[in-house]
C-alpha positions in Angstrom: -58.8 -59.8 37.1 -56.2 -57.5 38.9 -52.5 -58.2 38.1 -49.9 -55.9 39.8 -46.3 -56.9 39.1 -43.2 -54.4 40.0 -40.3 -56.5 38.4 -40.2 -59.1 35.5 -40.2 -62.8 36.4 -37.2 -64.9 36.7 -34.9 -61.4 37.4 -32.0 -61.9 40.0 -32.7 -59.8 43.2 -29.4 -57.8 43.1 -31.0 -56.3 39.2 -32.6 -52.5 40.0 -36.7 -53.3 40.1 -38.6 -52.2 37.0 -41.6 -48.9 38.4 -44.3 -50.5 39.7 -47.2 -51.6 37.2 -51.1 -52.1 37.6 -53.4 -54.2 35.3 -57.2 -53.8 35.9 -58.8 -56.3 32.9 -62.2 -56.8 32.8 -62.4 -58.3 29.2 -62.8 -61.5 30.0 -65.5 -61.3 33.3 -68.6 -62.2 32.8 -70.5 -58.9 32.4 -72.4 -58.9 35.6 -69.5 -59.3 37.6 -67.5 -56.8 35.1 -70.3 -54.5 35.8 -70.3 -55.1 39.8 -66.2 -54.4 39.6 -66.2 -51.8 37.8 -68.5 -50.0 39.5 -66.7 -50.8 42.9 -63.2 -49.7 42.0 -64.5 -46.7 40.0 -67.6 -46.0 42.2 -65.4 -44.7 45.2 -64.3 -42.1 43.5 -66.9 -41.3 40.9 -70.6 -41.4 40.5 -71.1 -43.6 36.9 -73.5 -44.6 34.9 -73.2 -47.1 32.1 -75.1 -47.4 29.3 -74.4 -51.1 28.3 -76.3 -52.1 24.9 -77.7 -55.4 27.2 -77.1 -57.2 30.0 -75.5 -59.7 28.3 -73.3 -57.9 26.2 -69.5 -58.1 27.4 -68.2 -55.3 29.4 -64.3 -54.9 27.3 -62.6 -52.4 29.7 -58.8 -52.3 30.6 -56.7 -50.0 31.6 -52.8 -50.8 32.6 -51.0 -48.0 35.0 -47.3 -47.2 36.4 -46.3 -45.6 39.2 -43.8 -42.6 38.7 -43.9 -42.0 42.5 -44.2 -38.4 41.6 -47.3 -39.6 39.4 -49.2 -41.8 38.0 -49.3 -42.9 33.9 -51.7 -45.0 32.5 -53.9 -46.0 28.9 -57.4 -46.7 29.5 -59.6 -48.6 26.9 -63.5 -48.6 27.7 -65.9 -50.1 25.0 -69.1 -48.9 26.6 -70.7 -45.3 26.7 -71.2 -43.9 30.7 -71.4 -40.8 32.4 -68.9 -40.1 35.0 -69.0 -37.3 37.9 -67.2 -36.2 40.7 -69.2 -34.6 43.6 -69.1 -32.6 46.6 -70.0 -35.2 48.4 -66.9 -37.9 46.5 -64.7 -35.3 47.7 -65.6 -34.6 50.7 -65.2 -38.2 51.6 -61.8 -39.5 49.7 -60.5 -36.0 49.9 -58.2 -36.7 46.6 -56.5 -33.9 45.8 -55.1 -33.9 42.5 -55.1 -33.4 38.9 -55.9 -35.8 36.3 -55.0 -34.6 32.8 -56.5 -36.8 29.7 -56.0 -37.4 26.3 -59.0 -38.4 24.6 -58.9 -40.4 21.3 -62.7 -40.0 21.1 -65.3 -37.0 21.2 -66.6 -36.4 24.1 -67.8 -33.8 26.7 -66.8 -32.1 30.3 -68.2 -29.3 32.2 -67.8 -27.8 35.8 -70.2 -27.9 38.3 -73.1 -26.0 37.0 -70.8 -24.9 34.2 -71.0 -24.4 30.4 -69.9 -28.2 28.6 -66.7 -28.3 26.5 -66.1 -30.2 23.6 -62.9 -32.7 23.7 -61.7 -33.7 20.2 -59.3 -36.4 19.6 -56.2 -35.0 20.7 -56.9 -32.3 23.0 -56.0 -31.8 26.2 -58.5 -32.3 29.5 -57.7 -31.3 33.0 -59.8 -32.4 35.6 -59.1 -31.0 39.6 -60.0 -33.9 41.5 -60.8 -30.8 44.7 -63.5 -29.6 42.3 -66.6 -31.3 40.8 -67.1 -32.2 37.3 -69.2 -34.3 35.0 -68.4 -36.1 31.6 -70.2 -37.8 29.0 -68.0 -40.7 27.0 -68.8 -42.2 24.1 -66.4 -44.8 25.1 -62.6 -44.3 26.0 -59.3 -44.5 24.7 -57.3 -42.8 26.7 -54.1 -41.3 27.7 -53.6 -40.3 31.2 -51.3 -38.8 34.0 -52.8 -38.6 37.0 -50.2 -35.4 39.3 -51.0 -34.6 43.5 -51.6 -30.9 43.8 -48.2 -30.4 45.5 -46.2 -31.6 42.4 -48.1 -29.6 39.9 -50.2 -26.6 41.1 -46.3 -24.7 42.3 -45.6 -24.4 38.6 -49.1 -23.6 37.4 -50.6 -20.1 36.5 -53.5 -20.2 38.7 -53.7 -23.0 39.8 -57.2 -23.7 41.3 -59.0 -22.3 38.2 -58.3 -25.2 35.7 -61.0 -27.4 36.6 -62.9 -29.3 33.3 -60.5 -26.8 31.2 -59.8 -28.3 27.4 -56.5 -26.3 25.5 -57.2 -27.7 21.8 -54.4 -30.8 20.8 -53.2 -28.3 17.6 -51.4 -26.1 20.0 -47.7 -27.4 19.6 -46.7 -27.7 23.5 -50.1 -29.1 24.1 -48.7 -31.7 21.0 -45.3 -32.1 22.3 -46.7 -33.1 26.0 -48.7 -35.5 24.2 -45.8 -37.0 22.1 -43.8 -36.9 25.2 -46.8 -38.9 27.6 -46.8 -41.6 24.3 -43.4 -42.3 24.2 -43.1 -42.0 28.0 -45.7 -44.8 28.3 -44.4 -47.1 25.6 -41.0 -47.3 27.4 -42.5 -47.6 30.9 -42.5 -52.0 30.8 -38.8 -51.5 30.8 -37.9 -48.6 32.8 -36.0 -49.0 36.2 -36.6 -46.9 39.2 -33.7 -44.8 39.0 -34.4 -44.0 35.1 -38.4 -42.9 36.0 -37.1 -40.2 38.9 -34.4 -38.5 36.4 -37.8 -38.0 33.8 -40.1 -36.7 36.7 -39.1 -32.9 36.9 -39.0 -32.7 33.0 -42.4 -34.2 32.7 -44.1 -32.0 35.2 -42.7 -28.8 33.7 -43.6 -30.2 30.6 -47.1 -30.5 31.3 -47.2 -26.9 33.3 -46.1 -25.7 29.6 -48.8 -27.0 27.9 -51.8 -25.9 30.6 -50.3 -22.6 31.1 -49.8 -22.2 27.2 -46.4 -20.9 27.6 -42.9 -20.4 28.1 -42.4 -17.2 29.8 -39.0 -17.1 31.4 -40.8 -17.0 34.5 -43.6 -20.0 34.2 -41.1 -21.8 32.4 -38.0 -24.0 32.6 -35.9 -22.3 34.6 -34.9 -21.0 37.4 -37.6 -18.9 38.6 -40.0 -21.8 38.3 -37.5 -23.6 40.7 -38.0 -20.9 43.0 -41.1 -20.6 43.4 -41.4 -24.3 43.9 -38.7 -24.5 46.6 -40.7 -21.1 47.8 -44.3 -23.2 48.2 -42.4 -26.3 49.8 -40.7 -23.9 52.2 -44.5 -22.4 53.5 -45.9 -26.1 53.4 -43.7 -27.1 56.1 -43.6 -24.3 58.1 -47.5 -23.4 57.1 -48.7 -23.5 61.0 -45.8 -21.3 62.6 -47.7 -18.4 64.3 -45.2 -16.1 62.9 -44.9 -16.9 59.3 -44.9 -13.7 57.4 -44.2 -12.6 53.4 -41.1 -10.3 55.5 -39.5 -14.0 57.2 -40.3 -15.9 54.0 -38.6 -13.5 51.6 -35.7 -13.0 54.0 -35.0 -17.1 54.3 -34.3 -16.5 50.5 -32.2 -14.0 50.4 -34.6 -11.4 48.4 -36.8 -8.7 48.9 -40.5 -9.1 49.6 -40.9 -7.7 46.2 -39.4 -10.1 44.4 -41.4 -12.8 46.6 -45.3 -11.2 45.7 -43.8 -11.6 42.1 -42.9 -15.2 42.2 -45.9 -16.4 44.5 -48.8 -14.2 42.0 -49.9 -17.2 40.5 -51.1 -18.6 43.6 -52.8 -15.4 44.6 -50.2 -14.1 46.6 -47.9 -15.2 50.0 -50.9 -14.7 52.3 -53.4 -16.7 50.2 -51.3 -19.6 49.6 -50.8 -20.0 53.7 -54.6 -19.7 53.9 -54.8 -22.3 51.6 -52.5 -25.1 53.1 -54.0 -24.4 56.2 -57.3 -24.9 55.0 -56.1 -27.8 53.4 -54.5 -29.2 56.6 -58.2 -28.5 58.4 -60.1 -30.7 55.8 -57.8 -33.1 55.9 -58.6 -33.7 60.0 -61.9 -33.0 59.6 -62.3 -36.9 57.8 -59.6 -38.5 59.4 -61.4 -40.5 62.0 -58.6 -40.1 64.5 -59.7 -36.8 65.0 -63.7 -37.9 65.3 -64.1 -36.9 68.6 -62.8 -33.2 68.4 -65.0 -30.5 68.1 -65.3 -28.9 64.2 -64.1 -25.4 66.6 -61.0 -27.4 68.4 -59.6 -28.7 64.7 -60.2 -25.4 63.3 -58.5 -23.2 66.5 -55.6 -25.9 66.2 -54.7 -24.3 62.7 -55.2 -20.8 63.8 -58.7 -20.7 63.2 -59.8 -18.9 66.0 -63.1 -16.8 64.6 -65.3 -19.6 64.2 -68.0 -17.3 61.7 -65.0 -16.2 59.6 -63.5 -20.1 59.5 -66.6 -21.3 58.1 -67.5 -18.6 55.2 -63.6 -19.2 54.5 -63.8 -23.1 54.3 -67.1 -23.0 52.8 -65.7 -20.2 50.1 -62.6 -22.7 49.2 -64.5 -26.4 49.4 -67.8 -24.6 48.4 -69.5 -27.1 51.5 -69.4 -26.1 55.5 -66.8 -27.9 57.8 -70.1 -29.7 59.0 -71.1 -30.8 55.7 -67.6 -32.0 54.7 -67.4 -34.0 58.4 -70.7 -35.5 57.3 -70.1 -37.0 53.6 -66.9 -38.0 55.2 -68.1 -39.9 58.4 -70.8 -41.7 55.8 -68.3 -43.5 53.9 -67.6 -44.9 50.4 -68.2 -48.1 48.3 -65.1 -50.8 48.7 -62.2 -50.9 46.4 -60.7 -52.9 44.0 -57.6 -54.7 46.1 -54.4 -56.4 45.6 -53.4 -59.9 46.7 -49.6 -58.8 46.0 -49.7 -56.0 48.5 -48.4 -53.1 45.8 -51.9 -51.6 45.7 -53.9 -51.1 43.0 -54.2 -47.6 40.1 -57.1 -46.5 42.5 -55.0 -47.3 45.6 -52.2 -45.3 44.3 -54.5 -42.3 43.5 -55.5 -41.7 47.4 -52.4 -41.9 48.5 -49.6 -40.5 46.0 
């Protein structure tokens, strides 16, 4: 049973309307049908496998969500052991690009594509990159969870694409304090209003940079020069495919010199590799739409200023580690259904492609 509400019943119209909220309860399904909906409104996204102790036995998963607009924030309760993965191919073809960080109440384990496993304790800190693949093995789930787009987090972030299946132990104190603040955040989310959830965005993001970069350098921190380098990335995003974009224009629109601009833009490898990377980006991003089905992989590509087709595809292939071909194919093949919402809000898994 799906429940999505965005105000309290019996409030008057004219009273500001309460963030928007998402229940997805399976307690009480038979556990068949738990099994078949779980499996759809998680399957799109994940490859899983439960291990159920019997067919029979009940299925008791819940997990209630809001909608910060800027991100998601939600508790998740699963009673039954599974594997969950994200592949290439689940990529390829919801193209979500974002970070989930977790707070895990129970042992458990994460690893990387073809990568060493890491051991989550109760408390610590997981980030997954939903643009990467991953694996973990749950001995059941009590969770704690903020799901963030790329765009709201990766600007404040010390290298930002290297984070995937990362665990920072729950005993370092702004790994703890993020924590705290995520808890105390959630338990006031029933009653906070719209206006009240924007004014705690900002300090929530840097919040959580804190705590995955491990620090509080002046400038990865708080401050001003973390503000800059945000306003920086959002000023090459909308102006990424202008033939003429240069470090020399960029740092001149700001009023510094391109010295100070390398500096600020270091921890996404630099002025030039951040361009490559929106562009990139932009390229996947028409390569599944279906509007775009009947151009040529070479058209999409020159349209972003991709005009050496051999270099394009060793760059895509070194960034989505698949060929333009490959990611056209998982893409055109499709994905299970999804969980939906007779209230038209959307659903936690609605809200995840599209934030």
């Amino acid at each position: 049973m799906t429940k999505i509400t965005g105000e309290k019943a019996g409030e008057q119209k004219t009273v500001a309307p309460f963030i928007p909220r998402s229940v997805f309860d399976l307690t009480q399904l038979p556990p068949k049908d738990a099994v078949a909906a779980w499996q759809e409104a998680l399957g799109s996204m994940y490859d899983i496998r439960l291990h159920n102790d019997g067919p029979n036995e009940p299925l008791r998963i819940r997990t209630k969500a809001y909608h910060f607009d800027s991100f998601i924030l939600g508790a998740l309760q699963v009673r039954v052991k599974q594997d969950v993965a994200r592949s290439r191919a689940r990529y390829a073809r919801d193209g979500l690009d974002s970070y989930t960080l977790h707070f895990h109440s129970r042992e458990c384990v994460a690893s990387p594509a073809n990568g060493s496993q890491q051991r989550i304790q109760c408390g610590d800190l997981l980030i997954l990159d939903q643009a990467q693949t991953s694996s973990s093995r749950l001995n059941g789930q009590d969770d704690l969870y903020m799901v963030v787009p790329r765009a709201m987090l990766a600007p404040l972030l010390n290298a930002p694409d290297e984070h995937n299946a990362r665990v920072i132990s729950g005993k370092n104190p702004l790994v703890a304090l993020f924590r705290s603040h995520l808890h105390a955040l959630y338990r006031a989310s029933s009653d906070l209003q719209a206006q009240a959830a924007c004014a705690v965005t900002h300090p929530t993001l840097e919040l959580a940079a804190a705590a995955i970069n491990e620090s509080v350098r002046e400038e990865n921190s708080i401050g001003p020069q973390m503000a800059l380098a945000a306003e920086i990335c959002r000023h090459i995003d909308d102006r990424a495919m202008e033939p003429g974009l240069t470090a020399e224009k960029i740092a001149a629109a700001f009023n510094m010199s391109e010295r100070k601009l390398y500096y600020l833009m270091r921890v996404h490898g630099g002025v030039a590799a951040y361009i490559l990377k929106v562009r990139l980006r932009r390229v996947r991003a028409a390569l599944v739409d279906p509007v775009h089905r009947h151009k040529t992989i070479a058209e999409i590509a020159e349209s972003y200023g991709f005009t050496d087709p051999t270099n394009f595809s060793r760059t895509f292939r070194r960034m989505f580690d698949m060929s333009p071909r490959a990611m056209r194919a998982f893409a055109g093949a499709g994905w299970p259904g999804e969980v939906s919402s007779r209230h038209g809000v959307g659903t936690m898994w609605d809200w995840m492609r599209h934030i």
